[in-house]
N, C-alpha and C positions, 0 to 999 in steps of 0.2 A: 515487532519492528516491521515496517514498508517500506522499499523501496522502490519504488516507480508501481507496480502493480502485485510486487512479490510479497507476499508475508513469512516473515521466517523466526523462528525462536533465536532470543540471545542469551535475556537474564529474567526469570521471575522476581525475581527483586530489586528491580528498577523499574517500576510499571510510570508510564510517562515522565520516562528521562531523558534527557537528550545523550546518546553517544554518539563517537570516532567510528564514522564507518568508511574503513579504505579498502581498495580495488587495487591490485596488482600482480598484471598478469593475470593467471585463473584463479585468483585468490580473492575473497571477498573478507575481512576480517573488522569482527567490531570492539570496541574498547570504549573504557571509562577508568576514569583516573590512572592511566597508566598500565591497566590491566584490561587482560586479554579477554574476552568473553564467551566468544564465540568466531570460528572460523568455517566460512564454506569455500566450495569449488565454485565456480564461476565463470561464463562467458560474458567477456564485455565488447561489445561494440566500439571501436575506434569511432568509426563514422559517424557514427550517432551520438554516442557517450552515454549510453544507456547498456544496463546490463540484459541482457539475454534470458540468461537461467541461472536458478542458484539452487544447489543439490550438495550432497554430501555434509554437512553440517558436524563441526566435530565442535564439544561443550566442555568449558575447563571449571572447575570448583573455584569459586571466588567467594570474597567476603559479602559481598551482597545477599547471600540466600535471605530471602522474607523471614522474619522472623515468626512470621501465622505460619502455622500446617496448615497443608491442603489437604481436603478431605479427601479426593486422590489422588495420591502422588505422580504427577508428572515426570517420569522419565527423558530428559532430554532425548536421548535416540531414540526414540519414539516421536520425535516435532517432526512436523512436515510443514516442506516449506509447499506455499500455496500461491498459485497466480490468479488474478482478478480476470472476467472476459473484459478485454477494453472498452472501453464507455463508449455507446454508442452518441452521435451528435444529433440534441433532440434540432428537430426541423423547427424553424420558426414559423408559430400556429400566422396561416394569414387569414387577415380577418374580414369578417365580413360584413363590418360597419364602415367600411371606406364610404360610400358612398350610402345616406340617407336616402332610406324608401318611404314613399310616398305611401300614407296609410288613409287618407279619403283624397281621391281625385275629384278637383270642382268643377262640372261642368257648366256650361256657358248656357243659358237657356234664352232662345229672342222670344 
């Protein structure tokens, strides 16, 4: 899952699904059909409305587990949640055909 630049584990068995994911207070928690999936700790930003940091991750048994094995088992406490560096802003390349150069200059001969 991602949220603004965070990656964090919910469910292996939902690989591009869309869930509930609500913020309240230090609470970051995500859900799909009604069930709980996963909860973290969380700083959210009023002013901004963007979350901060998301740490402590606690993982419930749901009916979703993938029904493939993995070749190694993924331990939920073991995810770590992961922040992106922020994107830097590429520069706009300027260019250097504004202005047609002159590739034979004609000179005037009397």
């Amino acid at each position: 899952m991602t949220l603004h630049s965070y990656h964090f584990y919910v469910e292996q068995g939902l690989p591009q699904t869309r869930v509930w994911l609500w913020v309240y207070d230090e609470q970051l928690r995500a859900m799909f059909d009604q069930v709980v999936l996963a909860e973290y700790r969380c700083c959210y930003d009023r002013q901004t409305h963007q979350v901060r940091d998301i740490h402590d991750g606690v993982f419930y048994d749901t009916p979703f587990t993938s029904p493939q094995g993995l070749l190694i088992p993924l331990d939920p406490q073991d995810a770590e949640v992961v922040k992106r560096p922020p994107r830097v802003k590429k520069q706009p390349i300027k260019s250097l055909f504004h202005k047609q150069l002159v590739l034979f200059e004609q000179v005037l001969t009397a």
